[in-house]
C-alpha positions as CSV (number, residue, x, y, z in Angstrom):
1,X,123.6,148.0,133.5
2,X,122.6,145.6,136.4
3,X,120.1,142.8,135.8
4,X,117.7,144.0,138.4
5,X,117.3,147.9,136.6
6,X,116.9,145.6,133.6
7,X,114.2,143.8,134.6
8,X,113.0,147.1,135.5
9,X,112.9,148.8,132.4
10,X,111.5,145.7,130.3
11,X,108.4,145.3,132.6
12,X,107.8,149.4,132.3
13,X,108.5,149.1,127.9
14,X,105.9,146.3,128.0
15,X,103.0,148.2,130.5
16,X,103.7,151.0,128.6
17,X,103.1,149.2,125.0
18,X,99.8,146.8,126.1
19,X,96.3,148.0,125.4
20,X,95.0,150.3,128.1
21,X,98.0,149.4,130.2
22,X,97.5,147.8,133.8
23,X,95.6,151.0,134.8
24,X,92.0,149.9,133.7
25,X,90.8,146.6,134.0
26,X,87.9,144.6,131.9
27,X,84.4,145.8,132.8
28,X,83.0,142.8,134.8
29,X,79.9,141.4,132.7
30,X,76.5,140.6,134.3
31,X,75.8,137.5,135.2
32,X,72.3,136.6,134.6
33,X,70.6,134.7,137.1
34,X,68.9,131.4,136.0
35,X,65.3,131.9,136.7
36,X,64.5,135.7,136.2
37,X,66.8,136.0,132.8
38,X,68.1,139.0,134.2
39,X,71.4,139.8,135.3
40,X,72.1,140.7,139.0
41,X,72.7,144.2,138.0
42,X,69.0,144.2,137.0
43,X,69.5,144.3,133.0
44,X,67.5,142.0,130.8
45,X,69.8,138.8,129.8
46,X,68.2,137.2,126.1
47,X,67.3,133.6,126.8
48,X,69.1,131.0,123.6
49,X,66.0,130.5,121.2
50,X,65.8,128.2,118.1
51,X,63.9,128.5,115.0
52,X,61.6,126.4,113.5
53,X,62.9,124.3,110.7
54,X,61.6,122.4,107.3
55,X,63.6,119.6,106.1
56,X,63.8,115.7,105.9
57,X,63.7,113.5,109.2
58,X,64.6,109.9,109.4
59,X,63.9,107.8,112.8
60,X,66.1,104.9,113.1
61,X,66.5,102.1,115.5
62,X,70.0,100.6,116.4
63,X,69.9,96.5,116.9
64,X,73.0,94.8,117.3
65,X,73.0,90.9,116.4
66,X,74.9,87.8,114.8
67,X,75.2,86.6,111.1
68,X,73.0,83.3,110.2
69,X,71.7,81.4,107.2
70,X,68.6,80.2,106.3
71,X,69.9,76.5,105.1
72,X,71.1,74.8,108.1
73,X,71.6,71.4,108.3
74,X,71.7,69.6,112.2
75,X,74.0,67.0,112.1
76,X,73.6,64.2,115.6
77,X,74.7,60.8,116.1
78,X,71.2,58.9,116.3
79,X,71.9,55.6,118.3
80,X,69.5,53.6,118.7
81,X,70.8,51.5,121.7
82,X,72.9,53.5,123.6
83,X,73.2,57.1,124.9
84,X,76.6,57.2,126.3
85,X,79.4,59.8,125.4
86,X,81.1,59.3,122.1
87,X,84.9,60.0,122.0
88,X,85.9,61.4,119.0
89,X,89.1,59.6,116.7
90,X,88.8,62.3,114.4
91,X,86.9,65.6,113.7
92,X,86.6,67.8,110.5
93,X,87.9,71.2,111.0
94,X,85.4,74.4,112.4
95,X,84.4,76.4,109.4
96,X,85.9,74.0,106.8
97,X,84.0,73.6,103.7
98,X,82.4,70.0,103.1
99,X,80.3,68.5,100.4
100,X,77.8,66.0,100.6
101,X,78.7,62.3,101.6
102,X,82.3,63.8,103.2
103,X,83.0,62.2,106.4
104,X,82.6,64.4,109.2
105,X,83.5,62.7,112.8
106,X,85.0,59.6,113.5
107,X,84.3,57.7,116.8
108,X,86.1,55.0,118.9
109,X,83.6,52.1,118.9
110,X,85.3,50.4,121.6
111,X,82.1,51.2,124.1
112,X,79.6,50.2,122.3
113,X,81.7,47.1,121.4
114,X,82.0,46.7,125.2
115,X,77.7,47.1,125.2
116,X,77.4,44.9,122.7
117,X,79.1,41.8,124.4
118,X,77.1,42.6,127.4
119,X,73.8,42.1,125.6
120,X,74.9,38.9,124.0
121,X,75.6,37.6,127.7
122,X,72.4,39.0,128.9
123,X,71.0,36.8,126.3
124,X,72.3,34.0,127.2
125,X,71.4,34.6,131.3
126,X,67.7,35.2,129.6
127,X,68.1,31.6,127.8
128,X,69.1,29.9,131.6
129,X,65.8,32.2,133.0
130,X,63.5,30.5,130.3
131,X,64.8,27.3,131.3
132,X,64.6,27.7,135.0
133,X,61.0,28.9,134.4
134,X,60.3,25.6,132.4
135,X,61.3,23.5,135.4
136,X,59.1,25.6,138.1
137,X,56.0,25.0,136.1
138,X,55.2,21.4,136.8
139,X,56.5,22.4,140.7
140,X,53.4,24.8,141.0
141,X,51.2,22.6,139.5
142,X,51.9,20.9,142.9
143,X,51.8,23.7,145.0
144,X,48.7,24.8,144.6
145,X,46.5,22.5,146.7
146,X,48.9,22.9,149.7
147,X,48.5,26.5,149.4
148,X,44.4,26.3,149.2
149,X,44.3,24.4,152.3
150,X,46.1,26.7,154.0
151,X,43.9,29.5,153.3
152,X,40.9,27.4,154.4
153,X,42.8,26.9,157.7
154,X,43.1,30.8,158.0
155,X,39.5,31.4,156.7
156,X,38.0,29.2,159.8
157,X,41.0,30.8,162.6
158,X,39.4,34.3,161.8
159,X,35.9,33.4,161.8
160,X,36.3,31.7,164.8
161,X,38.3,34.8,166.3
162,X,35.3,36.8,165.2
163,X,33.1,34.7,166.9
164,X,34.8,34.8,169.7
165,X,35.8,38.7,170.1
166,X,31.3,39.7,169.7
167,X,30.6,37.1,172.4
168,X,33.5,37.3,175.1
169,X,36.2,40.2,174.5
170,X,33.9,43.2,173.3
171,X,31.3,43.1,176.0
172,X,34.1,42.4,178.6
173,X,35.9,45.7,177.2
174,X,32.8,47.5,177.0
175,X,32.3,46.3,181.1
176,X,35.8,47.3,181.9
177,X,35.6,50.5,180.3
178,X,32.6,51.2,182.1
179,X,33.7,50.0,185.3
180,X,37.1,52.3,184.9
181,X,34.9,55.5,184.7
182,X,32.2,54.8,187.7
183,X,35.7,53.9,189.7
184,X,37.2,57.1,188.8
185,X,34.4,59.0,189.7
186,X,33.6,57.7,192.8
187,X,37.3,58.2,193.6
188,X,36.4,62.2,193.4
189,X,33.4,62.3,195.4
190,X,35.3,60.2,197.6
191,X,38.1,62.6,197.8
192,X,35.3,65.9,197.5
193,X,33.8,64.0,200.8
194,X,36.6,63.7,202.8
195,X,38.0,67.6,202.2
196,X,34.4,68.6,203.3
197,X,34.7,66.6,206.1
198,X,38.3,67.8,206.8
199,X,37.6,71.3,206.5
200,X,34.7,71.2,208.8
201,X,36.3,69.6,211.2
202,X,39.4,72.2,211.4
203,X,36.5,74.4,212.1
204,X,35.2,72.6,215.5
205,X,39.2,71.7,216.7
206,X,41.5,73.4,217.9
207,X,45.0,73.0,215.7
208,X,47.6,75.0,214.5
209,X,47.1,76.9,211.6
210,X,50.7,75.3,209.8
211,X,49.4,71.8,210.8
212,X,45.8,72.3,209.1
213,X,47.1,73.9,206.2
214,X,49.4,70.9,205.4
215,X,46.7,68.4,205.9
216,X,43.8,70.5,203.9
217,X,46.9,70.9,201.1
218,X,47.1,67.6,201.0
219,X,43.5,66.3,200.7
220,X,42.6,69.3,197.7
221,X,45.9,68.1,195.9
222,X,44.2,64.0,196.1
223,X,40.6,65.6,195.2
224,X,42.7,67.6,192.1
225,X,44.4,64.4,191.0
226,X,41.4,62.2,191.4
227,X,39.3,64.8,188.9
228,X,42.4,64.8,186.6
229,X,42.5,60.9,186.1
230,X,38.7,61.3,186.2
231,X,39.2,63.0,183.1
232,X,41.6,61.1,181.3
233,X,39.1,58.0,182.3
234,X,36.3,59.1,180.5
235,X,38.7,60.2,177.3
236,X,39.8,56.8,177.4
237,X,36.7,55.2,178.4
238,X,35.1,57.1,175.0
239,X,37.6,56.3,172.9
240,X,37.1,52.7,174.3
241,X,33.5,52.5,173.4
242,X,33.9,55.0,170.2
243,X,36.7,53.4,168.8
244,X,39.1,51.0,170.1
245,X,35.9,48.2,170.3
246,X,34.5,48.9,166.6
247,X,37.7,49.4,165.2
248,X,38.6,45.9,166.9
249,X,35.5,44.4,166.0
250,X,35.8,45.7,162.1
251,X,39.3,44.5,161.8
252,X,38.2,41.2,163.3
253,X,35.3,41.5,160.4
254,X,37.4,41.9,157.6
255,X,40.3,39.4,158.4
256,X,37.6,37.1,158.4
257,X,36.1,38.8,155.2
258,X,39.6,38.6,153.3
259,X,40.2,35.3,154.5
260,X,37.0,34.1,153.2
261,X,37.7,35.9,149.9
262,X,40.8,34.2,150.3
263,X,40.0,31.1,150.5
264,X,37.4,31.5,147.5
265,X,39.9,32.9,145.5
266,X,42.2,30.5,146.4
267,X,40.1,27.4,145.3
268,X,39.5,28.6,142.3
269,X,43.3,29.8,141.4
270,X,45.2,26.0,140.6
271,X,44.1,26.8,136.9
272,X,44.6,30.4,136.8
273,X,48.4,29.9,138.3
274,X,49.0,27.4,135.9
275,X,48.1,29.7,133.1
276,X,50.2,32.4,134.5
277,X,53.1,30.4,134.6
278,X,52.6,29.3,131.0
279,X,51.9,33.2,130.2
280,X,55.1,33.8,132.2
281,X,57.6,31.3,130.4
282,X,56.3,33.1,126.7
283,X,57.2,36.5,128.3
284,X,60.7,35.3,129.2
285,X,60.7,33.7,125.9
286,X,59.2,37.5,124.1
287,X,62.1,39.2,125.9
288,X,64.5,37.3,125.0
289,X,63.8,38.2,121.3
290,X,63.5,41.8,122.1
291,X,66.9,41.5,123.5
292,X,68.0,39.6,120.1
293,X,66.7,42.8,118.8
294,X,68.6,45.4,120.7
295,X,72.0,43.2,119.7
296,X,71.1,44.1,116.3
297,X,70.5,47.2,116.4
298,X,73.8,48.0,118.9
299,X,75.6,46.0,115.9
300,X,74.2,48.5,113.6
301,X,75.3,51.5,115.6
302,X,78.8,49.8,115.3
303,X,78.7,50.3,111.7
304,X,77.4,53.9,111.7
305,X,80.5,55.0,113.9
306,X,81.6,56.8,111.2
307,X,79.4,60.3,110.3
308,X,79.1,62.2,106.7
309,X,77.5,65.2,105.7
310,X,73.9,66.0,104.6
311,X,74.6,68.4,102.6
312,X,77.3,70.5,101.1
313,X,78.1,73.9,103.1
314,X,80.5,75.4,105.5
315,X,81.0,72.7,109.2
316,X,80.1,74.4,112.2
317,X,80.8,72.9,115.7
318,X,77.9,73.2,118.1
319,X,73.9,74.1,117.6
320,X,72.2,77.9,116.3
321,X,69.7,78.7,118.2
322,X,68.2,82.4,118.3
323,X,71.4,84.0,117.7
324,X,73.6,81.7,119.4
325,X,76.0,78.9,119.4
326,X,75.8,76.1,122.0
327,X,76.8,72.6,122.2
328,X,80.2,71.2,123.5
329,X,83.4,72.9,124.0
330,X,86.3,73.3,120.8
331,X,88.3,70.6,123.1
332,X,85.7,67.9,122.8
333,X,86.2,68.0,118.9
334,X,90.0,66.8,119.5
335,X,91.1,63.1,119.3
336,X,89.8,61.5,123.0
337,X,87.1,64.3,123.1
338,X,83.7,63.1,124.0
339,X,80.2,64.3,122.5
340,X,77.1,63.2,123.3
341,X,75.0,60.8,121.5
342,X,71.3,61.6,120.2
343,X,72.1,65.4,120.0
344,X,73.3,67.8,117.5
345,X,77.2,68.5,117.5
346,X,77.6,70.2,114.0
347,X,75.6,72.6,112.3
348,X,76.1,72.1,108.1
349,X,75.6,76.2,106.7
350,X,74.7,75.8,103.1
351,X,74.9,78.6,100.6
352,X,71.5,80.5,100.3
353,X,70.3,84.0,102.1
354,X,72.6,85.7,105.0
355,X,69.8,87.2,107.7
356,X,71.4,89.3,111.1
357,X,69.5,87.9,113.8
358,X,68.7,90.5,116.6
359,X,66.5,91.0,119.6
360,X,64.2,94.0,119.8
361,X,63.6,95.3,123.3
362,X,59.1,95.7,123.7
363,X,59.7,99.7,124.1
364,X,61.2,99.9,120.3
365,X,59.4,96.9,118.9
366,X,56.5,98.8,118.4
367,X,58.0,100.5,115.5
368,X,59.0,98.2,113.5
369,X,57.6,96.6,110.9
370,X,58.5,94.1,107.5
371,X,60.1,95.6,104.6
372,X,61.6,98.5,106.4
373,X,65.6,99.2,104.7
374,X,68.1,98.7,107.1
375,X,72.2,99.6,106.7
376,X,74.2,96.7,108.8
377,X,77.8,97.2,109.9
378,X,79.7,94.5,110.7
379,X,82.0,94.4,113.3
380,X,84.8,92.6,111.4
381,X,84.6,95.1,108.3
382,X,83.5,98.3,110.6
383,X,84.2,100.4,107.3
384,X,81.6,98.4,104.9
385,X,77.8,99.4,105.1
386,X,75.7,96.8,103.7
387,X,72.1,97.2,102.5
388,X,69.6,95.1,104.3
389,X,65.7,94.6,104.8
390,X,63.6,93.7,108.1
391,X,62.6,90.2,106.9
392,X,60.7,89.2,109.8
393,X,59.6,90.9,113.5
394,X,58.2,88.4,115.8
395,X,54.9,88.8,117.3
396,X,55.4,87.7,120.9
397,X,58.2,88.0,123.1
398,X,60.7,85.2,124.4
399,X,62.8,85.9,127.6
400,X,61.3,89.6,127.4
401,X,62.6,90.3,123.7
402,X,61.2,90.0,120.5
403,X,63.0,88.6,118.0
404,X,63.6,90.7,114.7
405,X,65.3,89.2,111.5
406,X,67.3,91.4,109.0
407,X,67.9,89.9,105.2
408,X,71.1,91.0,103.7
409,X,70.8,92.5,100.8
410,X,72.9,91.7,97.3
411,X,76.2,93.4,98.1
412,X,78.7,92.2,97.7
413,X,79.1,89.6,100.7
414,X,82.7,88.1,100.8
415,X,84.0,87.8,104.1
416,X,80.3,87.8,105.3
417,X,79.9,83.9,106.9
418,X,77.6,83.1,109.9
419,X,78.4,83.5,113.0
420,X,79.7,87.5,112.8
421,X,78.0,90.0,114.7
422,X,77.1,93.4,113.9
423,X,74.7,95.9,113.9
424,X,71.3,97.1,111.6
425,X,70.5,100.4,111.8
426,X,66.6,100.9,110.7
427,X,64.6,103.2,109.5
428,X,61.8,103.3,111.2
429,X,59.9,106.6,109.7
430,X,60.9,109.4,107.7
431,X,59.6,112.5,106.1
432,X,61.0,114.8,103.6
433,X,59.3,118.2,104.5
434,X,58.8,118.3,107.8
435,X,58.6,120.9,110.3
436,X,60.8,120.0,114.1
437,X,62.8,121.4,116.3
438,X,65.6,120.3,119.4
439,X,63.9,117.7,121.6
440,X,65.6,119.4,124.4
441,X,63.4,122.0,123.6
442,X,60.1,119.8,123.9
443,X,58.6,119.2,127.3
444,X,55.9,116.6,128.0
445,X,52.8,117.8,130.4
446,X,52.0,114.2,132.5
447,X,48.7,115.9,133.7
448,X,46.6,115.7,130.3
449,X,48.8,113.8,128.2
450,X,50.2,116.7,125.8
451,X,53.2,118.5,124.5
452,X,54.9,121.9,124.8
453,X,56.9,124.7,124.4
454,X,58.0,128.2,125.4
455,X,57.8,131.3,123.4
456,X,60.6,133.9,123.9
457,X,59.3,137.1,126.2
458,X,59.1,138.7,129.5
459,X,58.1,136.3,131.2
460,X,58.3,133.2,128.6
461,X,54.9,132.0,127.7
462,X,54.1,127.9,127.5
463,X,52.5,127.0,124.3
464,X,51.1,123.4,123.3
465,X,52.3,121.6,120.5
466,X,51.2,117.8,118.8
467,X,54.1,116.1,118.0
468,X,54.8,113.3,115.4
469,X,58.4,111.2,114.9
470,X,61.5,111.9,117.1
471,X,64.5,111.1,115.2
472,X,67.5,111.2,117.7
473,X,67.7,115.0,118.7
474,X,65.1,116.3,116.7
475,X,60.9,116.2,117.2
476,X,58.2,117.1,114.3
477,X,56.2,119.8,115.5
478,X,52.3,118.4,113.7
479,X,50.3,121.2,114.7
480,X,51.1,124.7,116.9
481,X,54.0,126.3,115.4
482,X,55.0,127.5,111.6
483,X,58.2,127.4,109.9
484,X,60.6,130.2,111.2
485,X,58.7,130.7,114.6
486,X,61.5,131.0,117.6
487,X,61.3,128.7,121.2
488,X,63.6,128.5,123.9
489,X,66.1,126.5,123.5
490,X,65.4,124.8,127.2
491,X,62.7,125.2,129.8
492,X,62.9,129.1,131.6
């Protein structure tokens, strides 16, 4: 038989052997249309409902945090002379476990060796600076009445400038000044008179229009210039009489004043000098012993170059603070890292509790509360659930957060260190016989604050409900609805 008749008489066999054949297709099914229910054919399409339910409902609240401990022991190098950078010879090992009096870091003291010999020789420059001090003494003993009779000689110069400036150079000002402003304004009405004149006389003569415009511009531009210096005359003519005189004349008053308080002072200053020289030389003589002192005490931050530990517990590089680790980087901990002096660099963990430190944004902080049970998963053992407690939930926020603490409970911990990070899921609320429903199927009316639902019919009609918890995609229904009563599912 050929293929093609073949072909032929499988496709006929398999036609002939399939349900209502290929001579009747499918009926087509309505298709309801969204906000009517009803199909476009016109028949009535049932909306999904849901039921109302009794049973237990449990609202929880997810906070992901890190692993800490509540004995922590800072450990800083405290110098009391020098604040440089410390570079490490040794360091013990991140997460090793130490007891107490173990050494912990090892410095090179070659620095503060270095610091050391530099205070002994500003020591010594201090012994030359008392000694130079006790050879200018007797010098200003001697000094002193050259310097008095030279403030006498200044005390009568400005009295007699005084003298001279009321009696000869203020009333001469005061003329000039004067004399500047009636010049300046006789200059306008000189230049006012001789356009008047000009311009009548254009009148009674006969000359080219060009010719009298040039002159005429000529004489109002000298009357406009002589009324502008006019002003600036009498602006500097005021400020002449206003304030350049009595300022003069009151500077001239009080050089004379401070050079008579000068000279007073001066007179009676031979003693005082003395004194403060004297006062000066015990200074020098004070420092130098404070700088005795900071030699000791750089001498003593030699011998503490070496660190040991508080307390027994588990080394951890860096600082805890809320959560988090800071301080240098793991490098600085090698041999030739630096660290800093006067601040912490290892954090001692001794045994005692195990808290998860989390943040709580302020929407979910509201909930909850001390004591609540918590279940915390951590991320390294994903498969263990460990029992847990809020411990603590801070009252105010820092950097928008609140901070919430979480106490591991007494399961069994091993593997469990500080540092980890993980997760507490808590219980917020819970009931065991309550009545809820979808909270897909729960809508929220802005305009007066309530809740509500729709009730299956043609069309659907909106009834209120009070609500209580929400746990994740359930809502208790308080008051509106009874067990077994039928919603929609979503809004008609």
């Amino acid at each position: 038989m050929p293929i093609r008749s073949r072909w032929a008489t499988a496709f006929i066999l398999f036609a002939f052997l399939t349900p209502q054949g290929f001579a009747q297709e499918k009926p087509a099914q309505p298709t309801p249309d969204a906000k009517s229910g009803q199909s476009k054919e016109g028949a009535i399409v049932p909306r999904p409902t849901v039921k109302v339910a009794r049973g237990r409902l449990v609202a929880t609240t997810t906070l992901k945090g890190t692993v800490e401990g509540d004995a922590r022991s800072e450990v800083s190098v405290r110098l009391k002379s020098w604040a440089g950078p410390l570079v490490v010879e040794r360091a013990i090992e991140h997460g090793a476990q130490v007891k107490k009096e173990d050494v912990l870091l090892t410095f090179d003291a070659e620095k503060i060796t270095q610091l050391a010999q530099a205070a002994r020789q500003e020591r010594d420059l201090a012994k030359l600076a008392i000694k130079q001090a006790e050879l200018e003494l007797p010098v200003a003993k001697q000094q002193l009445p050259v310097d008095l009779k030279a403030a006498e000689r200044e005390k009568n110069q400005t009295a007699d400038d005084l003298a001279r400036f009321l009696k000869v150079e203020k009333p001469r000002s005061i003329e000039e000044a004067q004399f500047s402003l009636k010049s300046s304004e006789f200059n306008v009405e000189q230049a006012k008179d001789e356009l008047t004149q000009l311009e009548k006389m254009y009148r009674d003569k006969d000359l080219t229009e060009e010719t009298e415009q040039t002159i005429l511009k000529r004489y109002k531009f000298n009357l406009e210039s002589a009324e502008h210096f006019l002003k600036g005359t009498k602006l500097r003519t005021e400020r002449t009489l206003t304030i350049d005189v009595p300022r003069r004349e009151e500077s001239a008053e009080v050089a004379a004043a401070k050079a008579e308080l000068a000279w007073e002072r001066a007179r009676e200053q031979l003693p005082l000098q003395v004194k403060q020289k004297e006062l000066a030389l015990e200074k020098l003589r004070f420092e130098d012993e404070r700088a005795q002192e900071k030699l000791g005490d750089l001498e003593k931050d030699l011998a503490v170059m070496t660190v040991k530990a508080p307390a027994a517990g588990v080394v951890y590089y860096g600082r805890y603070v809320r959560g988090q680790w800071s301080g240098p980087q793991a490098t600085a901990y090698l041999k030739g890292g630096t660290l800093p002096a006067n601040d912490v660099v290892l954090t001692i963990i001794s045994n005692g509790r195990l808290f998860l430190h989390t943040e709580a944004e302020e929407k979910d902080v509201g909930d909850l509360k001390a004591g609540q049970s918590a279940r915390i998963a951590p991320v390294r053992f994903p498969a263990r659930k460990l029992a847990g407690k809020v411990h603590r939930v801070a009252s105010v926020p820092q950097a928008g957060k609140f901070e919430v603490l979480v106490a591991l409970g007494d399961d069994s911990l091993d593997g469990i260190v500080p540092g980890l990070t993980g997760s507490a899921k808590i219980v917020t609320a819970q009931k065991e016989n309550a009545l809820s429903v979808p909270t897909s199927a729960v809508f929220e009316d802005p305009d007066n604050d309530s809740s509500y639902v729709y009730l299956p019919g043609d069309p659907p009609k909106r009834k209120t409900v009070k609500t209580g918890i929400v746990a994740g995609d359930k809502t208790e229904i308080v008051e509106g609805l009874a067990e077994g009563d039928e919603i929609l599912a979503a809004k008609p």
